[in-house]
C-alpha positions as CSV (number, residue, x, y, z in Angstrom):
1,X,8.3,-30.1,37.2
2,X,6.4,-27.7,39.1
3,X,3.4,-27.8,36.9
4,X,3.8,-32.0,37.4
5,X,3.5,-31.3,40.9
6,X,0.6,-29.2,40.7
7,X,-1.3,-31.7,39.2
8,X,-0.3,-34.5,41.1
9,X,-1.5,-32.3,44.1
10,X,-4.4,-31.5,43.1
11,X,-5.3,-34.8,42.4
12,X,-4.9,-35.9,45.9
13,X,-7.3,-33.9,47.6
14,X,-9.8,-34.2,44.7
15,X,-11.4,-36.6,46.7
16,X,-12.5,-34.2,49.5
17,X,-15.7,-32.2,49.2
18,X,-15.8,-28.9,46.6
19,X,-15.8,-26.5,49.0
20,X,-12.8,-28.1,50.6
21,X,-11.4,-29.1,47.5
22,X,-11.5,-25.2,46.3
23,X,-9.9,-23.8,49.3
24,X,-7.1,-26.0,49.5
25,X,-6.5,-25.2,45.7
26,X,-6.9,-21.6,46.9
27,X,-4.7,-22.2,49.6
28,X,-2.1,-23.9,47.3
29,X,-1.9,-21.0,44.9
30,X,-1.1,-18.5,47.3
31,X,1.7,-20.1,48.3
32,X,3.0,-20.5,45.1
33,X,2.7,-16.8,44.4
34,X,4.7,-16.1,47.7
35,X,7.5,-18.3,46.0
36,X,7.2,-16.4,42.7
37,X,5.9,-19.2,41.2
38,X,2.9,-17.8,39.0
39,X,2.7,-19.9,36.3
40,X,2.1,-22.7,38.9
41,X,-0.5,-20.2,41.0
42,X,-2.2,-20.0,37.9
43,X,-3.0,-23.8,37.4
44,X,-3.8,-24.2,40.8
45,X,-6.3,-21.3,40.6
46,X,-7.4,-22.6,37.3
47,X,-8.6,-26.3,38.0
48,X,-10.0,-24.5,41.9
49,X,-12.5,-22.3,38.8
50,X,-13.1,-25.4,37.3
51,X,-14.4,-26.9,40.2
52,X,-16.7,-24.0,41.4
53,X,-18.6,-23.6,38.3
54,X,-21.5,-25.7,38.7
55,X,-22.6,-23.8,41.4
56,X,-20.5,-20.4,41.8
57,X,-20.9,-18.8,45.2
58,X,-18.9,-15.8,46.9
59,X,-15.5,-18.0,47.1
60,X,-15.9,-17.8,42.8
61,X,-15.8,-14.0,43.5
62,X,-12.9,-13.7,45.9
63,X,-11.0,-16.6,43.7
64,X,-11.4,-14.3,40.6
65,X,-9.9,-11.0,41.8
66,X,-6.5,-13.2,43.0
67,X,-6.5,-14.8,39.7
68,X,-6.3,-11.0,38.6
69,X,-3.1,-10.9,40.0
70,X,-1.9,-13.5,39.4
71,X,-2.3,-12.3,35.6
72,X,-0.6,-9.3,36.2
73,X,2.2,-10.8,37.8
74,X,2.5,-13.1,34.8
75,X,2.2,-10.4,32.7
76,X,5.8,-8.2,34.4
77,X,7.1,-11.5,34.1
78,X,6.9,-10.9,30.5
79,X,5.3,-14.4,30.3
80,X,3.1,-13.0,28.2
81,X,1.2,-16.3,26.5
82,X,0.5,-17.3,29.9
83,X,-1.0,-13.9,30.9
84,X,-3.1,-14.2,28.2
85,X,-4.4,-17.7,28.9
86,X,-5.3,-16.5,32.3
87,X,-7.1,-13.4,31.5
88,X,-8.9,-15.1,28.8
89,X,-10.1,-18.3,31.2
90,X,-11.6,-14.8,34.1
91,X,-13.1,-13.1,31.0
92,X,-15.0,-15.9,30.1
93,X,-15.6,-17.3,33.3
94,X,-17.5,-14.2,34.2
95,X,-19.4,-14.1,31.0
96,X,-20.4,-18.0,31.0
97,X,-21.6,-17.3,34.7
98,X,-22.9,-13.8,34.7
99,X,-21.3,-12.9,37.7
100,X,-19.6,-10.0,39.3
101,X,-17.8,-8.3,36.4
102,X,-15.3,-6.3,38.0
103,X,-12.9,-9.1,37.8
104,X,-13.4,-9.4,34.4
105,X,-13.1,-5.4,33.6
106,X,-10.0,-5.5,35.5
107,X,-8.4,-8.2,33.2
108,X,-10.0,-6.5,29.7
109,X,-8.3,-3.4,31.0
110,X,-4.7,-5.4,31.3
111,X,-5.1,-7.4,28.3
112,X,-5.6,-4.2,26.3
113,X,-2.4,-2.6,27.7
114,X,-1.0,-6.1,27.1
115,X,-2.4,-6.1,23.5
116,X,-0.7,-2.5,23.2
117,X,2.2,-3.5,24.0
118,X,2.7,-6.7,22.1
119,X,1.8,-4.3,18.7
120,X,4.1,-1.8,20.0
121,X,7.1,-4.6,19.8
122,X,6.1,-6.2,16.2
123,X,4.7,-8.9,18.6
124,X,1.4,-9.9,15.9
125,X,0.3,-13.5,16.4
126,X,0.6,-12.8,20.7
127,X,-0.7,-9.1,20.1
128,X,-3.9,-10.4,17.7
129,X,-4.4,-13.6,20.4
130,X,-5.2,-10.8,22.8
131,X,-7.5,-8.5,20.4
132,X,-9.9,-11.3,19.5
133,X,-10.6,-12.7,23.1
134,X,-11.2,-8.9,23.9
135,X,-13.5,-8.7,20.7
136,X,-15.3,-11.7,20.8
137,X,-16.2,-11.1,24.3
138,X,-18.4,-8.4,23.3
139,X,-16.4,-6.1,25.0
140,X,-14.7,-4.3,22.1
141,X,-14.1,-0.9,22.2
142,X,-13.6,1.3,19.0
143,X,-9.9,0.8,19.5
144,X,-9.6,-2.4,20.1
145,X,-11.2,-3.2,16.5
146,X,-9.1,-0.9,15.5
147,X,-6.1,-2.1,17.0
148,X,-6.8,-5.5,15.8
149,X,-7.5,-4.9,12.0
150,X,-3.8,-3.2,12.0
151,X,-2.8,-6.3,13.8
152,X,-4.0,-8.3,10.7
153,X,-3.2,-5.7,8.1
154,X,0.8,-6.3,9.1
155,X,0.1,-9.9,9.3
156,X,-0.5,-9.6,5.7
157,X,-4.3,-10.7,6.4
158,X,-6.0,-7.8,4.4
159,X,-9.4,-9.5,4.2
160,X,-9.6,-10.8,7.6
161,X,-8.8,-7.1,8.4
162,X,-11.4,-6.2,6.2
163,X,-14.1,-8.3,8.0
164,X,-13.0,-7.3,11.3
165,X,-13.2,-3.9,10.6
166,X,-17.0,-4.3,8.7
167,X,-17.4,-6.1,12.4
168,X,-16.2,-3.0,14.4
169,X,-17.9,-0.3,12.1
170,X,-21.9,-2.5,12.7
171,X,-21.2,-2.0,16.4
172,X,-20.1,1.5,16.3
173,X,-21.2,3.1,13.5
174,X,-19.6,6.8,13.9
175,X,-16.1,5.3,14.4
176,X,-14.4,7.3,12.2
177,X,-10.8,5.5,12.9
178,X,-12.4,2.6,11.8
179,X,-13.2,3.5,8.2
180,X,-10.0,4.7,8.2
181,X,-8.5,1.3,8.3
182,X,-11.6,-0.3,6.4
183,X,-10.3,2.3,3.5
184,X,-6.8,1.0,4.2
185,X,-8.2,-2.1,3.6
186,X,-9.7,-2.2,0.9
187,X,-6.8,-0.2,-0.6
188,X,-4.2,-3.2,0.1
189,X,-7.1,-5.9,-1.4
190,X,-7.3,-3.6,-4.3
191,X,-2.8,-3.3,-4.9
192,X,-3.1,-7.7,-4.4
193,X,-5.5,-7.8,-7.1
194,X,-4.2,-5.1,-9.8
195,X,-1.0,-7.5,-9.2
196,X,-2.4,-10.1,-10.4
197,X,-4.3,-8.6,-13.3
198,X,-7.7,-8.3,-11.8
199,X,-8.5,-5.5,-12.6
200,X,-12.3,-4.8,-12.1
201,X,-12.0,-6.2,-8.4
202,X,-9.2,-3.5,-7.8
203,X,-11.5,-1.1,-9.1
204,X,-14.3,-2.2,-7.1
205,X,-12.0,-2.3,-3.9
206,X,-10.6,1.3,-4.5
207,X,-14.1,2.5,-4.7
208,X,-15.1,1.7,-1.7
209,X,-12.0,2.7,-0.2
210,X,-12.6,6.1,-1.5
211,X,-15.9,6.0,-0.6
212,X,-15.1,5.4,2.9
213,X,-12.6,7.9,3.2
214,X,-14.9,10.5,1.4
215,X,-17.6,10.2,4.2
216,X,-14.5,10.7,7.2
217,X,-13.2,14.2,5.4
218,X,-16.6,15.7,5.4
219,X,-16.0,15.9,9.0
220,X,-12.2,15.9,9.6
221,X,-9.2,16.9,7.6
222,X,-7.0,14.1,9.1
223,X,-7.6,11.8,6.0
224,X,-7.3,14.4,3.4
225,X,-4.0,12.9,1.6
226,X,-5.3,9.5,2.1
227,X,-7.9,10.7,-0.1
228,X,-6.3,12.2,-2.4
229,X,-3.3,8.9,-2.8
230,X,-6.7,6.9,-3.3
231,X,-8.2,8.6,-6.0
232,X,-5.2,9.1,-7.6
233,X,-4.9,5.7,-7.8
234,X,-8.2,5.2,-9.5
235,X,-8.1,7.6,-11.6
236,X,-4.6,5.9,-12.7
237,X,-6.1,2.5,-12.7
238,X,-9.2,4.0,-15.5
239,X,-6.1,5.6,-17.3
240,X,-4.2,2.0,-17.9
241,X,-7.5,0.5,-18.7
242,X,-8.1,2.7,-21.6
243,X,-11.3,4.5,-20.0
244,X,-9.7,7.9,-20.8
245,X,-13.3,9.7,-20.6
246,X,-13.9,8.5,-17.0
247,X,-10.4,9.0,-16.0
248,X,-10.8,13.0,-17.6
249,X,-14.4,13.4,-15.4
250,X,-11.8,12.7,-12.0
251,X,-9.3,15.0,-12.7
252,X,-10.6,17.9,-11.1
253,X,-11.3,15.9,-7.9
254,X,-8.0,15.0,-7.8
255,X,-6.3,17.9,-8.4
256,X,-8.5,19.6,-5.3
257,X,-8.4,17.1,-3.3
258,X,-4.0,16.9,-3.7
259,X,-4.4,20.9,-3.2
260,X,-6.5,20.5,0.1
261,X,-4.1,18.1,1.2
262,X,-1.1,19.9,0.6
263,X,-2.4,23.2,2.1
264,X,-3.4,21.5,5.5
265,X,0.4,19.9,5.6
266,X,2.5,21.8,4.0
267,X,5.5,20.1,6.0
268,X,4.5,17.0,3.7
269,X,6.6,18.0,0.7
270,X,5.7,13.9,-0.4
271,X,2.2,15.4,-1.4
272,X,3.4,17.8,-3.4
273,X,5.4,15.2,-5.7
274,X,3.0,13.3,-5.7
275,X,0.2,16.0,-7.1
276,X,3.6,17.0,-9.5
277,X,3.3,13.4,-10.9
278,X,-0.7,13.6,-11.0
279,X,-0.1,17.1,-13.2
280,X,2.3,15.3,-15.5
281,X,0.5,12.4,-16.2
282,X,-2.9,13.8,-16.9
283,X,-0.7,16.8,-19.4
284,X,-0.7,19.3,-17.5
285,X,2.9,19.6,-17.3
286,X,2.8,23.3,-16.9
287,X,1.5,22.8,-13.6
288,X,3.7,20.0,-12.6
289,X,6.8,22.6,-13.3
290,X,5.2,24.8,-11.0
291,X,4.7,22.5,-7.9
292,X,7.9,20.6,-8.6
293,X,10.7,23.1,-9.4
294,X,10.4,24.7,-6.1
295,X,10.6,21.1,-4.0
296,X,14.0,20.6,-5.8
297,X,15.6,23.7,-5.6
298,X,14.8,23.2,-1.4
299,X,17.8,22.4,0.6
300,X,17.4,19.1,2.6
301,X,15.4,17.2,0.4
302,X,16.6,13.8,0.3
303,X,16.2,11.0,-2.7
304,X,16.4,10.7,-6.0
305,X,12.4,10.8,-6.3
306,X,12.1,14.6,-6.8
307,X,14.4,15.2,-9.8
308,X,13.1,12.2,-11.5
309,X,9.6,13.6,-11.7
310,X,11.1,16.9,-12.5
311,X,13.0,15.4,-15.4
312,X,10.0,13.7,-16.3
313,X,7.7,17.0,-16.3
314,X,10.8,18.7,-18.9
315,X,10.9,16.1,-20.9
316,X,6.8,16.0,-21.2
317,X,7.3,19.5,-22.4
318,X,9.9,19.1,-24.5
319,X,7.4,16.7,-26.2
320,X,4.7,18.9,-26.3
321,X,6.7,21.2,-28.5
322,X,8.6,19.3,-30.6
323,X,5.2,17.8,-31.8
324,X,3.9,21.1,-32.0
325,X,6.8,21.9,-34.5
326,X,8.6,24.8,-31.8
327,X,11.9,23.1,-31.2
328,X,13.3,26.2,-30.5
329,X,10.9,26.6,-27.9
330,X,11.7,22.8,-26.8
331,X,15.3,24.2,-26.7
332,X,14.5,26.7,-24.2
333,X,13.6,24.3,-21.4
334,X,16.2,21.5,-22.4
335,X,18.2,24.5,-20.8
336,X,16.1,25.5,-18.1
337,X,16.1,21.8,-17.1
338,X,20.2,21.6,-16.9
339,X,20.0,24.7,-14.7
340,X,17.9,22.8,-12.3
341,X,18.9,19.3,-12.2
342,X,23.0,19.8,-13.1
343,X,23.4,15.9,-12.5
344,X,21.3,15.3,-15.4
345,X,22.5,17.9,-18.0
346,X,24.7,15.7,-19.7
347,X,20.9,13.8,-20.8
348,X,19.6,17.2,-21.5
349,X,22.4,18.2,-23.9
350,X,22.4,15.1,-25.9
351,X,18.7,15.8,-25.8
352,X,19.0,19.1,-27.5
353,X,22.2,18.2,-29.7
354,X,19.6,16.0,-31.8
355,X,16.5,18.4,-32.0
356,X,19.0,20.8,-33.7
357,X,19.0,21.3,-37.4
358,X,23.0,22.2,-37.9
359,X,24.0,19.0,-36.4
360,X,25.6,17.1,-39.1
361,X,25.4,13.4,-37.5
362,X,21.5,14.9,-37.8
363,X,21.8,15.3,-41.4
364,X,21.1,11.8,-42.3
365,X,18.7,11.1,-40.2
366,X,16.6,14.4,-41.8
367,X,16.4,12.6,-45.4
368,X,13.0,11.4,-46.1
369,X,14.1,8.8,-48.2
370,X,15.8,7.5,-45.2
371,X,12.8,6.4,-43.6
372,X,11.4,3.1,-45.4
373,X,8.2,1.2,-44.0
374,X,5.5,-1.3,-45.3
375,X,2.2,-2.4,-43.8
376,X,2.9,-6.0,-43.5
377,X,-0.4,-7.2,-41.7
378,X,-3.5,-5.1,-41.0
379,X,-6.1,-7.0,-38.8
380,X,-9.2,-5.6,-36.5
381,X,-7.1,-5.7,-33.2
382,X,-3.3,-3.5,-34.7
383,X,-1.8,-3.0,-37.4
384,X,1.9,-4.4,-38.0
385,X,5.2,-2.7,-39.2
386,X,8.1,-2.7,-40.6
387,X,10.6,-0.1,-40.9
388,X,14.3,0.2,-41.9
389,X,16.0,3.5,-40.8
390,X,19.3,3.6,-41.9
391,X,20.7,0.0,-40.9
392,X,18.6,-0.4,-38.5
393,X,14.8,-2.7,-38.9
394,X,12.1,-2.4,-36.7
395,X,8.8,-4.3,-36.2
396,X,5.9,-2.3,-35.1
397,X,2.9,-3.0,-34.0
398,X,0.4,-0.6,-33.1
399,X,-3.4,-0.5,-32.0
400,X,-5.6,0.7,-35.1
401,X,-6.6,4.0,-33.1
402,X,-2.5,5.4,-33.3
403,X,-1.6,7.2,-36.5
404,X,1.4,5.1,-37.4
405,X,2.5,8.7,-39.5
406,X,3.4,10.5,-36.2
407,X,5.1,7.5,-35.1
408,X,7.4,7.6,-38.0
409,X,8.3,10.8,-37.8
410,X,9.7,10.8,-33.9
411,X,11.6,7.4,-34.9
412,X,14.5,7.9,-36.5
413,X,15.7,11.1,-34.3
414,X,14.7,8.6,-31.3
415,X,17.0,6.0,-33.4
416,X,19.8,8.6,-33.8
417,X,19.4,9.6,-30.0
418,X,19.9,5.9,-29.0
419,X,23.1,5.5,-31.1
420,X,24.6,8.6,-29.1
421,X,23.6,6.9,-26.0
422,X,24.8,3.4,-27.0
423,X,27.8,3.2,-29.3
424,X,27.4,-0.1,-30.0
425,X,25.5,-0.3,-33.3
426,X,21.8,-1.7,-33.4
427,X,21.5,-5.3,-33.9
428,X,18.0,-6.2,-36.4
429,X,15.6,-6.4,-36.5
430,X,14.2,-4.7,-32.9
431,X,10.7,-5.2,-32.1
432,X,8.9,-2.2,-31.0
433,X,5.2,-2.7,-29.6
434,X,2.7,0.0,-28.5
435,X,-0.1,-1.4,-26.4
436,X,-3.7,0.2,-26.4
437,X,-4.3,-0.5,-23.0
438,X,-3.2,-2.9,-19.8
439,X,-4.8,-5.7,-20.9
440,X,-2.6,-6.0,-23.6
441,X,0.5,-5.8,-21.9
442,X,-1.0,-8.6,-19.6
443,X,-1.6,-10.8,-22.7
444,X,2.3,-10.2,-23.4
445,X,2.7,-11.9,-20.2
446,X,3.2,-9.3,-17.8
447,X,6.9,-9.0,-17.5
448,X,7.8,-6.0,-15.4
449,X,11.7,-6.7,-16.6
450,X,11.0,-4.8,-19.8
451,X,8.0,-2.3,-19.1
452,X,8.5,-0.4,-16.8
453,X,5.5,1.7,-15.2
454,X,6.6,4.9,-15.7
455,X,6.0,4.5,-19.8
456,X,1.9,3.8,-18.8
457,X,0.6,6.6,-19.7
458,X,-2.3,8.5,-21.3
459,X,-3.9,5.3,-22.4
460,X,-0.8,3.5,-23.6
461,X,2.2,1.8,-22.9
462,X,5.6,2.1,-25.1
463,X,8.7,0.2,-24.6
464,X,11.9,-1.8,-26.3
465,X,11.3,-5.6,-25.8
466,X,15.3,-5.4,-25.6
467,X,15.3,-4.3,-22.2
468,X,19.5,-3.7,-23.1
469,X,18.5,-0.6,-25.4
470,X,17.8,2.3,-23.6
């Protein structure tokens, strides 16, 4: 109603001269702000702007500093929208014009602190409203670029916060907080497309996230473990797309960089899991025991996430020996491992009842004979299986570079291992499939149900397509 009024107002003495037309609009506002009323100070002030521009004079001046008010009344109102629309309408006033531009400073100032706040409260769509009239007025500060590619980063807008960014770094080149969102950037881009199987675009996007980061550290530590998550990542996504020699000429870098990390912070016990998972999954378990025995045996730690990487580094070693043919040795740290994660050493002692040789539910399983398989299709792309071990089938199929004979000789203690697990007996025939690389399992369909990422590794992914079998 008050807006109505407003308007029909000001349509009554429209047909007095400019000058007189202005004032009385002037005149109008003022009183409204007396009442409180802002919003309707606003219009009035608005449509007297409107009226000035052809030809503004010193009244334009004096009319813009109260409309500065009137904006920061608007804005402890918490009618923030409105606030907005005001300060946008001086800004560009005062650009279209080129007048005075201490009104216009004044409002930038308010409309960042506005911005702030809106991002502050989860407040995106107002909070990135106010970034881009800030920005596309010229006016944008380091930190307002930045503040508005983190606006669009949480709206989920990863390449409009990449562009802005781009924007923000061509204007001021040695912003380092910049690249460290254009990283950020390019990191999210790069998670959307490895979701979707694109592979060579997420490499392309990690790469120049890392590249970005690497020119910050050379200058500041305060992206170190940015760094280091990022070419992890990289280095993981070479590893799943069967580029093993690439993957083996980052390793180093990775490792150092994790270590830098982890030295400047060493309150940041996440960075030493995470170089604990890096060890493990290049084969260096050795060194994952090292950096991840201590983290669980610290008091406080919360989660689940430690022990599983710890269980995961034992059981690598385990691996390592019993392929080596030490299971004695293998022995030793299925023990060590119950001493240091006692919630899992019921695992750990089935574990080591099976790699024993005076086990007599073992005894079958140790018969040659026991083990039957036949080559039932042999192709360029895998070679195809099929294997009875005691009343249990399987169909294999494996990528012509594995040597099907070590296979067969870690099935039927892994068969035997599953049965103590699972006392229900195996229903044939199970289908068992070992991919060469990602792109196979994409082919398959991409069902996260039944692969689960923590089997990707070294190259090649291993799992039960009966996602009910262990």
């Amino acid at each position: 109603m008050n807006l109505l009024c407003a308007s029909i107002g000001a349509m009554l003495i429209l047909a007095s001269g400019n000058t007189t037309t202005i004032t009385s609009l002037m005149e109008m506002a003022r009183r409204a702000e007396k009442r409180g009323a802002h919003a309707l100070a606003f219009e009035y002030y608005k449509r007297a702007l409107s009226l000035s521009g052809d030809s503004p004079g010193s009244s334009a001046l004096e009319l813009l500093n109260e409309m500065c008010t009137t904006c920061e009344h608007l804005a402890s109102q918490a009618s923030i929208p409105a606030a907005i629309d005001c300060m946008s309408t001086v800004i560009a006033f005062t650009k279209e014009h080129g007048i005075h531009a201490q009104p216009a400073h004044k409002c930038r100032e308010s409309l960042e602190r506005i911005a702030v706040y809106l991002v502050r409260r989860g407040r995106n769509q107002l909070a990135k409203e106010a970034l881009q009239v800030l920005c596309n007025d010229g006016a944008g500060t380091p930190r307002r670029w930045l503040l508005l590619a983190l606006v669009h980063l949480r709206m989920g807008e990863p390449q409009r916060a990449l562009s802005v960014t781009e924007q923000g770094m061509s204007m001021h080149p040695s912003a380092v907080e910049l690249a460290g969102v254009h990283a950020a950037s390019c990191a999210t881009i790069a998670r959307i497309h490895t979701g979707r199987g694109e592979l060579v675009e997420a490499e392309q996007m990690l790469r120049r996230a890392v590249a970005d980061l690497e020119r910050i550290t050379e200058s500041s530590s305060t992206m170190w473990a940015s760094l280091a998550n990022l070419r992890y990542h990289l280095w993981n996504l070479l590893v799943i797309t069967g580029r093993g020699s690439e993957a083996m000429q980052m390793e180093d870098a990775v490792e150092r960089q994790f270590l830098l990390a982890s030295l400047n912070r060493p309150d940041r016990i996440e960075l030493n899991l995470e170089l604990g998972r890096f060890l493990n999954q290049s084969g260096d378990w050795k060194q994952a025991l090292l950096w991840l025995e201590p983290v669980v045996r610290t008091d406080g730690i919360p989660g689940t996430k430690p022990r599983k990487l710890l269980q995961d580094a034992y059981l690598e070693a385990v691996r390592y020996w019993v392929r080596t043919g030490r299971p004695e040795i293998a022995g030793l740290y299925l023990q060590r491992a119950g001493r240091n994660l006692p919630s899992e050493r019921h695992t750990f002692e089935l574990v080591s009842r099976w790699l024993g040789d005076t086990n007599e539910q073992w005894a079958p399983y140790r018969e040659k004979q026991f083990v039957e398989h036949r080559v039932e299709e042999r192709k360029n792309e895998a070679i195809k299986i099929k294997v009875v071990v005691g009343r249990a089938m399987f169909k294999l199929r494996l990528p012509r570079r594995l040597d099907p004979g070590f296979l067969l000789t870690l099935l039927p203690r892994a068969v035997a291992l599953n049965q103590e697990l699972f006392p229900e007996p195996l229903q044939g025939p199970v289908e068992l499939v070992v991919l060469d690389c990602y792109q196979d399992y994409l082919q398959l369909g991409g069902d996260m149900s039944w692969l689960f990422p923590s089997v990707l590794r070294n190259g090649l992914a291993m799992s039960w397509l009966n996602p009910d079998r262990g």
